[in-house]
Structure formats: C-alpha cells, structure tokens
DOPA-682139 format. One line per 3 residues: number of its first residue (from 1); their letters; for each residue x, y, z of C-alpha. Coordinates in nm, 4 decimals. Example, Ala and Ser with C-alpha at 12.3 -4.5 7.8 and 13.67 -1.06 7.14 Angstrom:
BEGIN
1	as	1.2300/-0.4500/0.7800 | 1.3670/-0.1060/0.7140
***
This chain:
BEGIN
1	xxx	10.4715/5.6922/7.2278 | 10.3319/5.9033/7.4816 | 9.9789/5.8638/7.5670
4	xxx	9.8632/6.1287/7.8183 | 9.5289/6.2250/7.7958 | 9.5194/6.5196/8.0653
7	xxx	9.7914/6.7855/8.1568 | 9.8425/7.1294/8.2697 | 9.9959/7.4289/8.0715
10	xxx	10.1397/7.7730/8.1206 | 10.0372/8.0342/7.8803 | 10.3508/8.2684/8.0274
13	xxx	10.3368/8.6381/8.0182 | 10.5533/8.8657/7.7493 | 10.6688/9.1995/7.7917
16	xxx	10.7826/9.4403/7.5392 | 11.0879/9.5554/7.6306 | 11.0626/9.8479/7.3538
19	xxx	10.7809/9.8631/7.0953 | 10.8212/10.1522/6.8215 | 10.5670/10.1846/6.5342
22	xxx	10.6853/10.2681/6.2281 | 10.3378/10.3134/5.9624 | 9.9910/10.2971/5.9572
25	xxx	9.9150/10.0179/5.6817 | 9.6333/10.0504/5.4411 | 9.4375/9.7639/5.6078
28	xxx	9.4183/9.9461/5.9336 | 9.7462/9.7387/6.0484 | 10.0651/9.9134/6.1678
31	xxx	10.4239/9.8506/6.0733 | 10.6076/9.8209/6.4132 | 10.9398/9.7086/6.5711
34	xxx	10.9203/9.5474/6.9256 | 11.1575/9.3443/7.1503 | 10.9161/8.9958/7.2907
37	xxx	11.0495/8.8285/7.6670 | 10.8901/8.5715/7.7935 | 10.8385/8.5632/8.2063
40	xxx	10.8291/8.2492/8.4337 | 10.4548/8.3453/8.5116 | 10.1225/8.3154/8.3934
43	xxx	9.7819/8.1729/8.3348 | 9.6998/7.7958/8.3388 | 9.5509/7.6024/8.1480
46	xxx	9.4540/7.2176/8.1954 | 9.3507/7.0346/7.9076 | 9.1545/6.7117/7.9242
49	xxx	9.0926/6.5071/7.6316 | 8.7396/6.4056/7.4939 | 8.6081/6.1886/7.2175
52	xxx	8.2884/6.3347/7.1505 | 8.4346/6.6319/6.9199 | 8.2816/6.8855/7.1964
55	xxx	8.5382/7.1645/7.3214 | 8.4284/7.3081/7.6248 | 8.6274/7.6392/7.8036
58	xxx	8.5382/7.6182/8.2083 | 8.6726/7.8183/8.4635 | 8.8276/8.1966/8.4891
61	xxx	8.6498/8.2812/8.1915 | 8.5219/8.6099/8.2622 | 8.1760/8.5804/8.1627
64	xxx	8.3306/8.6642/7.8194 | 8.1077/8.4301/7.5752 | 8.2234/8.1210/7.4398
67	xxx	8.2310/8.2611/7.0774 | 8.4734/8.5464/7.1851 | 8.7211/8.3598/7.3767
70	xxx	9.0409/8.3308/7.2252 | 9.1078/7.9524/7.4085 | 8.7865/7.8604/7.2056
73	xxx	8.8307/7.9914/6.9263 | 9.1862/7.8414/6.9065 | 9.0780/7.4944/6.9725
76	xxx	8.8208/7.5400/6.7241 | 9.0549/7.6576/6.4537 | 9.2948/7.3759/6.5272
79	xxx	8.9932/7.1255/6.5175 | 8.8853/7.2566/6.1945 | 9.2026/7.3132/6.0428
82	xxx	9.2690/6.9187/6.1114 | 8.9668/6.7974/6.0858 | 8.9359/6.5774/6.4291
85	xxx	8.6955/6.4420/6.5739 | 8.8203/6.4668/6.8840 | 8.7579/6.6997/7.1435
88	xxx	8.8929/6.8645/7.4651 | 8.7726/6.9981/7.8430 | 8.9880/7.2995/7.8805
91	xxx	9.0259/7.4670/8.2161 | 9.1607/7.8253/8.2961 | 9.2915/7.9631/8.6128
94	xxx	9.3783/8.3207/8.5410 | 9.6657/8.4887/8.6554 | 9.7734/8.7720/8.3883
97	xxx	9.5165/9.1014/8.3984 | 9.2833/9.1585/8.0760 | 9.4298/9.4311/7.9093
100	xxx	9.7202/9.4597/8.0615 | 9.9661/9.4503/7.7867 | 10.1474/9.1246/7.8835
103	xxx	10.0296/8.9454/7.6228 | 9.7159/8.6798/7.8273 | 9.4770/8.6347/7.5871
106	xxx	9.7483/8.5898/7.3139 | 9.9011/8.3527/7.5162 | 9.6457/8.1480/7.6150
109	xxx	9.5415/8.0910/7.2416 | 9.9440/8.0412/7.1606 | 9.8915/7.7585/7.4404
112	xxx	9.6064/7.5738/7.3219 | 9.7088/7.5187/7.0241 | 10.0868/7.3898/7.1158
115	xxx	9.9137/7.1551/7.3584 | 9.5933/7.0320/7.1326 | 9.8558/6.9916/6.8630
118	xxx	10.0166/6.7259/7.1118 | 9.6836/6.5711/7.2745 | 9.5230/6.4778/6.9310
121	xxx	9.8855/6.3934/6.8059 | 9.8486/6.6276/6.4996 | 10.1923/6.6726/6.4241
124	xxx	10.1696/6.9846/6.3004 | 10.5265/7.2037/6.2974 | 10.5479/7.5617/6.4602
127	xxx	10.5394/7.7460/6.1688 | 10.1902/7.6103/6.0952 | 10.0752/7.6397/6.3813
130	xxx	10.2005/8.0203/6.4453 | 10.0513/8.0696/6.0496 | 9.6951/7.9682/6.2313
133	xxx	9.7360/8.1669/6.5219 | 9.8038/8.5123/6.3294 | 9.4050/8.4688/6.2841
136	xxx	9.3694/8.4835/6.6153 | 9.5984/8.7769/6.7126 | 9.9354/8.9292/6.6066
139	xxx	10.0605/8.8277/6.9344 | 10.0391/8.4783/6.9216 | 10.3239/8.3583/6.6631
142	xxx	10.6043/8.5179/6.8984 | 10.4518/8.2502/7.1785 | 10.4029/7.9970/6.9590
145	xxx	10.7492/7.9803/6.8435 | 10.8942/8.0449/7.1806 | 11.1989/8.2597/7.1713
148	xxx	11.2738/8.5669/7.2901 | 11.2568/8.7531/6.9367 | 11.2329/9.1448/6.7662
151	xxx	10.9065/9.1509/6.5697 | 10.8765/9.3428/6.2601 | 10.6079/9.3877/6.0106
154	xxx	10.2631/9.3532/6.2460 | 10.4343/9.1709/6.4829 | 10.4574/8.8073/6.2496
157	xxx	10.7828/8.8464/6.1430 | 11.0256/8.6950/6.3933 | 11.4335/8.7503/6.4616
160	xxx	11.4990/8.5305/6.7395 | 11.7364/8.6967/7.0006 | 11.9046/8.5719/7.3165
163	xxx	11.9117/8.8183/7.5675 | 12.0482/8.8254/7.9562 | 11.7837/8.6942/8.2287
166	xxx	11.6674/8.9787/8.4363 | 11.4313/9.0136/8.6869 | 11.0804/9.1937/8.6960
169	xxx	10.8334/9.3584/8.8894 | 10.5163/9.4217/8.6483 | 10.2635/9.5930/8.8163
172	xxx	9.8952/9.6355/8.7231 | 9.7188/9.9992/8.8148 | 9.3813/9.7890/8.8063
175	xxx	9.3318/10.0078/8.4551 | 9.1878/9.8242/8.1386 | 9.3394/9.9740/7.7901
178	xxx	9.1808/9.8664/7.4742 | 9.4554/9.7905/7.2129 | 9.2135/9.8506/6.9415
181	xxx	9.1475/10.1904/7.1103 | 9.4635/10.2646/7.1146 | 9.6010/10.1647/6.7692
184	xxx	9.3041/10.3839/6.5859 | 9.3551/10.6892/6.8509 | 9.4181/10.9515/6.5760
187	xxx	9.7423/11.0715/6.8777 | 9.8930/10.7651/6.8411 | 10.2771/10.8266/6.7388
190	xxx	10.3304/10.6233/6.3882 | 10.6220/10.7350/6.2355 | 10.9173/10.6298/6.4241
193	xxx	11.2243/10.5321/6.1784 | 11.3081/10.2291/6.1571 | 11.6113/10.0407/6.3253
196	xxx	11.8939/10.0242/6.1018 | 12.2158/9.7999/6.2615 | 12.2206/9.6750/6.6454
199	xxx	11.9365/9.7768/6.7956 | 12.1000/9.8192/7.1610 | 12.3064/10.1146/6.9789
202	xxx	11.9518/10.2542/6.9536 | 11.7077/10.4873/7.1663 | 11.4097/10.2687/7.2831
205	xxx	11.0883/10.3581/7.4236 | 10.7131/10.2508/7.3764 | 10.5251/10.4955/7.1246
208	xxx	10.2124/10.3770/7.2962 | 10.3053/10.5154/7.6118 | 10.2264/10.8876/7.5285
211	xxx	9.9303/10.8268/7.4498 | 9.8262/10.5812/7.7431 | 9.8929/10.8398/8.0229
214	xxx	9.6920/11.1054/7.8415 | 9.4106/10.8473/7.8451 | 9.4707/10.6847/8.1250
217	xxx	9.6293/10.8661/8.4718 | 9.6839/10.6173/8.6585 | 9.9428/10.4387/8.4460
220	xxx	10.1204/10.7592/8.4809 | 10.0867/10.7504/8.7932 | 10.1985/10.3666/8.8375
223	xxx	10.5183/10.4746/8.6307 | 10.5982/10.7604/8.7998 | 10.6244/10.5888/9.1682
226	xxx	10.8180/10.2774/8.9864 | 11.1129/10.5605/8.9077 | 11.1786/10.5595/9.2945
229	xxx	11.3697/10.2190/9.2132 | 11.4156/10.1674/8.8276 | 11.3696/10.3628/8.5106
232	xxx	10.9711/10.2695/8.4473 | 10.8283/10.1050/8.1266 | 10.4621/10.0173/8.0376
235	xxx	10.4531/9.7177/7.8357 | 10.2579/9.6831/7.4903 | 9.9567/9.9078/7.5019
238	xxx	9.9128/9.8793/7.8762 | 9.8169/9.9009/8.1128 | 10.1107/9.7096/8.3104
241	xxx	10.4299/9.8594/8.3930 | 10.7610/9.6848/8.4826 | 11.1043/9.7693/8.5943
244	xxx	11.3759/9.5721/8.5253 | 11.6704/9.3901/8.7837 | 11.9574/9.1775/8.8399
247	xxx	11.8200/8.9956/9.1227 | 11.5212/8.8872/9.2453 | 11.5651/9.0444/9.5981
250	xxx	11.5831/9.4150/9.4464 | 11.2318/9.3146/9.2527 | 11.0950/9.1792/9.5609
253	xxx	11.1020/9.4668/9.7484 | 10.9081/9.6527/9.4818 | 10.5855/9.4200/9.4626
256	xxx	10.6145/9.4725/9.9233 | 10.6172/9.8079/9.8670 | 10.3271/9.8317/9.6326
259	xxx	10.0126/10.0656/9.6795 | 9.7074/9.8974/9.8027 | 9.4988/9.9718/9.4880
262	xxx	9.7668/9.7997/9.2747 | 9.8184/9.4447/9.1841 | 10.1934/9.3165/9.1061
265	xxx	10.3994/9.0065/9.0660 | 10.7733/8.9350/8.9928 | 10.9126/8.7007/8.8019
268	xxx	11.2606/8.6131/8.5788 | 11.2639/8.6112/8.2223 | 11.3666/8.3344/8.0139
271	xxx	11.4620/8.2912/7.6237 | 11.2591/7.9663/7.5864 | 10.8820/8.0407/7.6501
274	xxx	10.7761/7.8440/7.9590 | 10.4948/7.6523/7.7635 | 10.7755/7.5333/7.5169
277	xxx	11.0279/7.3291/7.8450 | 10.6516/7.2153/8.0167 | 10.5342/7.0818/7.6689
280	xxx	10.8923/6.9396/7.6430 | 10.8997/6.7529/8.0087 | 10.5252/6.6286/7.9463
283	xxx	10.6111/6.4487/7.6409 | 10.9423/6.3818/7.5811 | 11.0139/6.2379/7.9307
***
C-alpha cells in the first residue's frame, strides 16, 4: 500500500472548444451543450497531510477569504462528507488567470478532492466524488472524471469523447468576466437548438461570445489580432482566447508575438486530464 503523505498536483486548464446554450431553467440554471479539453498546463497544488483535522489553504490565494475559496471549501466538503479526522496543508502556485474561462477555480476544487480522496485513503469512486463537486461548481465533474467529454444538461452530464491532440495558444487580455454576470445578462443568447447526430456535422461557436465583446473590448480586440494566424475562439465565458494547431512550433510563434499588455501560454491537449496520469504515477508506481 502506498503511504505518501506529501505530493504535488496539477489542477490542468479546460477549454471549450464550442459551448452553445440551449434554455434558461427555472432555477436560474441553463441547459447547454459544450465540448471539455483538457491542456498539459495549469495551477499546482501540493498537499501535505495533517492529523490535527485542520485544513489550511497557503500560498497564491488571492487574498480571496478562506470561506470563499473553492480548494477550501472542497477539502471541507470531502472532510465532512467522510467524516475524517484528518487534515491537510494545501499549497497553491497559480498559473491559470481568475476569470478567464479555462476552468482554474473549477479545477483546483476537481483536484483536491481526487488527491484528499487518495491522502486520507477514502476510497471513494469518481462518480461520488464528481456528485460532491457539482456543489462546488458545474465545472468540476468534467475534471473530476477526466476525459475529454460533450456536457449536456448544466454541464453534469458527461459523453466522453476522444478527440485529436492539437496544440494551443490561449491568451489572456488581462480582462476579468464574471460568469454569473454573464449567465443573468438579459443579451445573453439562450436558445440555440440542440445537436441532433455527430456534432462535427454541426456549426459551432460560443453563445457567450456576443455578448463578452459588447461588455468587454478588449477580448474583441484579443480575438481579432489572433485571426492573423488561426480562426479565434474565446473559451467559456472568457475572458481567454485560443487558437488551435498541429504543432507546437506554429503556436509558439503566437505567444512571441504577443502584445505587451497580454499574458499567453501554449500548451497540447490531452484526452486524460493531467491530474488523472500524476495521481496515477504517485500511487500506483
């Protein structure tokens, strides 16, 4: 059995490679369709276990309070759930932007609780664990299952795909968009049909992305200069954008080429969620 008591973690970065919303639901929720890949980047997270039954969040936290913080509030939930005692030291070295639409704070929650699950040897099977994280976000079941999947419903309900590895450039305007302000924007497109058959025999765009340049220029802007080398997408509700490649050269010479004001990184995709093969080599070596 393996006995580690301190490891590191990637909480990788998602894009939505199309994300069409269908209805606004009675309980404020929205039907919507979107296409989940994972990227081989992202925050990291070290966990160190504790006895004490304290959980402590250090590090890139933002000054965002404890109470707030989706790492906390997913080791809490876990720790509850289970009832441990046991604790955990949990430090964060940022990487993905806040509001940036690739998915950080969903991901970082997604990661706690696949690693905590494996520190206090709870045992617990993904589709528990992606059951508890729905209360933290409608994000975090795609990354706790791990596999490149279409999302339907508010994002819970999972059709795992396998799709070709590509290469990205996702570049941040230095732009914060709200998702909550965004879903209730009374502009927001809601009533795109819904897929019927293959969906690569369909048109696919981002509803949100309307909307997101009215609000907020500079994503226009951001996706406007990224058509010099690739049709442009924003991902989620923003405010990154990506373009898409077969190599990693052609992406390469994007993030050089970047504006000054502009943040960027590049990075494959991958079918398997990062978190799932480091979890894997940790404790099944």
């Amino acid at each position: 059995m393996n006995n580690k008591t301190s490891f590191s973690l990637i909480a990788p970065a998602k894009l939505n490679l199309f994300l069409h919303i269908n209805a606004r639901r009675e309980d404020g929720y929205h039907e919507l369709e979107t296409l989940f890949t994972f990227l081989n980047f992202g925050d990291e997270l070290y966990f160190e276990l504790t006895t004490d039954g304290n959980i402590s969040v250090d590090g890139d936290t933002k000054d965002i309070p404890l109470n707030d913080n989706l790492i906390y509030r997913a080791a809490l939930l876990l720790q509850t759930h289970c009832k441990t005692s046991l604790g955990v030291k949990i430090n964060l070295i940022k990487r993905l932007p806040m509001g940036g639409g690739v998915g950080g704070g969903s991901s970082d929650a997604a990661s706690t609780l696949l690693a905590l699950n494996k520190l206090w040897k709870l045992a617990l099977n993904l589709e528990t664990l992606a059951q508890l994280g729905l209360k933290l976000g409608a994000d975090v079941p795609v990354f706790i299952q791990g596999q490149s999947a279409i999302a339907h419903g508010i994002g819970e309900k999972l059709h795992h795909v396998k799709l070709e590895q590509k290469w990205y450039c996702v570049v941040h305007p230095n732009q914060h968009v709200s998702t909550a302000k965004i879903f209730t924007h009374p502009d927001l497109k809601r009533d795109t049909p819904k897929i019927i058959g293959d969906w690569k025999h369909h048109t696919l765009s981002n509803d949100c992305e309307p909307l997101v340049k009215k609000l907020c220029p500079e994503v226009e802007k951001t996706l406007q200069w990224l058509l010099k080398y690739a049709p442009s997408k924003m991902t989620g509700t923003g405010s990154c954008c990506f373009v898409e490649f077969a190599s990693q050269v052609q992406a390469q010479d994007v993030l050089e080429n970047l504006p000054h004001t502009w943040q960027g990184f590049v990075a494959s995709s991958t079918n398997i969620s990062p978190a799932h093969t480091e979890l894997t080599a940790i404790f099944d070596q």
